[in-house]
C-alpha positions, 0 to 999 in steps of 0.5 A: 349404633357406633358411627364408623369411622375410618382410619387410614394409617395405623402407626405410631400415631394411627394406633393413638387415635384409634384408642381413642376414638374407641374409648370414645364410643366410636368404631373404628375401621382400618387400614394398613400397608403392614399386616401386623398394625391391622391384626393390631387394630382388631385386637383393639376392637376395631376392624381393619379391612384391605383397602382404602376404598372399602373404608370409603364404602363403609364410613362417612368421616376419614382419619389419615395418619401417613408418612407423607403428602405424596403418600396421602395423595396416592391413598385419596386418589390412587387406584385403590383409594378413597375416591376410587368407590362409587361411595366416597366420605364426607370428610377428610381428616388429615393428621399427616405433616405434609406439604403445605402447598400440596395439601391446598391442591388436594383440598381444591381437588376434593372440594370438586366432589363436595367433599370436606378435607381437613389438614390437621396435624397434631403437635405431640408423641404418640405418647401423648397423643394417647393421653389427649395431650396432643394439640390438633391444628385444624386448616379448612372449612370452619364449617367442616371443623365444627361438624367434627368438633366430636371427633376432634374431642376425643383425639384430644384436649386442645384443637384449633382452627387456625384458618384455610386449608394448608394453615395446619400444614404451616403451623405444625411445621412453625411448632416442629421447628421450635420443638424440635430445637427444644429437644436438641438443646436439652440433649446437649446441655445433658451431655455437657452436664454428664461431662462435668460429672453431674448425676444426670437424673438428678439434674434434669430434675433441677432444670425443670425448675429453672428458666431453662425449663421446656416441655421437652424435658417431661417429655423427652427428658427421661427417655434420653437420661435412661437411653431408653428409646422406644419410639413414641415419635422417631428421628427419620420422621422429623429429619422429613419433616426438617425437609419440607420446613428448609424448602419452604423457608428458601421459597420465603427467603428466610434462613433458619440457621439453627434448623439447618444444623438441626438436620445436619445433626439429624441426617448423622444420627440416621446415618448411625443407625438412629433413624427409626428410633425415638427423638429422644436418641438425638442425645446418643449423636451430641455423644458421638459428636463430642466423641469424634470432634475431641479423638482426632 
């Protein structure tokens, strides 16, 4: 029989991993605060069901793809959560980027009542999640990590333990500093190459072959040419987790100056009506700015 596996979350990123875990032999039980991603889910193949705490009575192993870390808490220890059954998992996989700090304390709190948790946040789209392109950055027991190396290969290519728990929480957030800057400054020299009248599709192509060359432009780099901005990853997410990556940097006294502006950029954009579009329409805002900064 198909181990079950739970899978709490069935958003952008949620949907991604229980293609995959499905395509990989597993079944997968779900579960959403929105209808529609449950009718989703069961068209997929899997099951979805009406609380987190049936998941914990069906499954030994959880997948978690939510919002925030106060959301992960309230759905592992809240009224109708994991932990509210007289069955609980083994283990916790967490893909939520969150609070570093938080994350340890639930993991104290979960280790209490022998269960594994596991903060592993993915670097990558939705988009590229679902090809196993995504990169799985694993905090927690090494032990726990290897007991779910299986699951971890059918989510994707590349998973790494990068030490205790909260050490996922901490690289995800490192990477989405760089990424995210990646994105910005390939949005900008594409409007300033538009304004000097470049074709920009053919011009993209001739930055992939120079040192300028990030992943960002395969990723992104289409989807802000052609102003198509379906989410894969959307800007209201990386604006919290910009967040989260500026409180800890004045906890460590270190200023990241460009971050700050990022989310200033970032903060105008969902003021403009941006937010729950893809990453990729940070270039409409590089558009507005010049817009407004020239027309005073």
């Amino acid at each position: 029989m198909k181990e079950q596996i739970g899978l709490i979350g069935i958003g952008l990123v949620g949907t991604a991993l229980a293609k995959n875990l499905l395509d990989n032999g597993f079944s997968v039980v779900g579960y959403d605060i929105v209808s529609d991603r449950c009718a989703a889910l069961e068209k997929m193949g899997g099951i979805s069901v009406s609380t987190p705490t049936e998941i914990a009575e069906k499954v030994n192993r959880v997948f978690l793809s939510l919002m925030s870390t106060e959301i992960v808490s309230e759905v592992i220890l809240g009224r109708a959560g994991l932990l509210h059954s007289g069955a609980t998992p083994g283990y916790i996989i967490d893909t939520t980027t969150g609070d570093p700090d938080a994350t340890v304390e639930i993991a104290l709190q979960l280790g209490k009542r022998n269960i594994f948790y596991l903060d592993s946040p993915i670097s990558g789209s939705s988009a590229q999640i679902q090809k196993r392109k995504g990169v799985v950055m694993v905090g927690g027991d090494r032990q726990a990590f290897e007991s779910c190396q299986d699951l971890y290969r059918a989510i994707a290519g590349e998973f790494i333990h990068v030490g205790p728990s909260g050490s996922g929480s901490r690289a995800k957030l490192v990477s989405n500093v760089i990424l995210g800057l990646n994105r910005l400054s390939l949005a900008e020299g594409l409007v300033f190459a538009e304004k000097f009248g470049f074709d920009l599709d053919s011009f993209l192509g001739l930055l992939k072959k120079t040192p300028a060359y990030s992943c960002a432009m395969d990723v992104k780099g289409k989807k802000m040419v052609e102003g198509e901005f379906t989410p894969q990853s959307r800007i209201i997410q990386h604006f919290k987790d910009l967040e989260i990556v500026l409180e800890y940097a004045q906890k460590l006294k270190q200023p990241l100056p460009l971050t700050q502006l990022h989310q200033n950029i970032l903060k105008e954009a969902i003021d403009a009506g941006y937010g729950d579009l893809d990453n990729a329409a940070v270039i409409q805002q590089i558009r507005c700015m010049a817009n407004r900064d020239w027309n005073k």
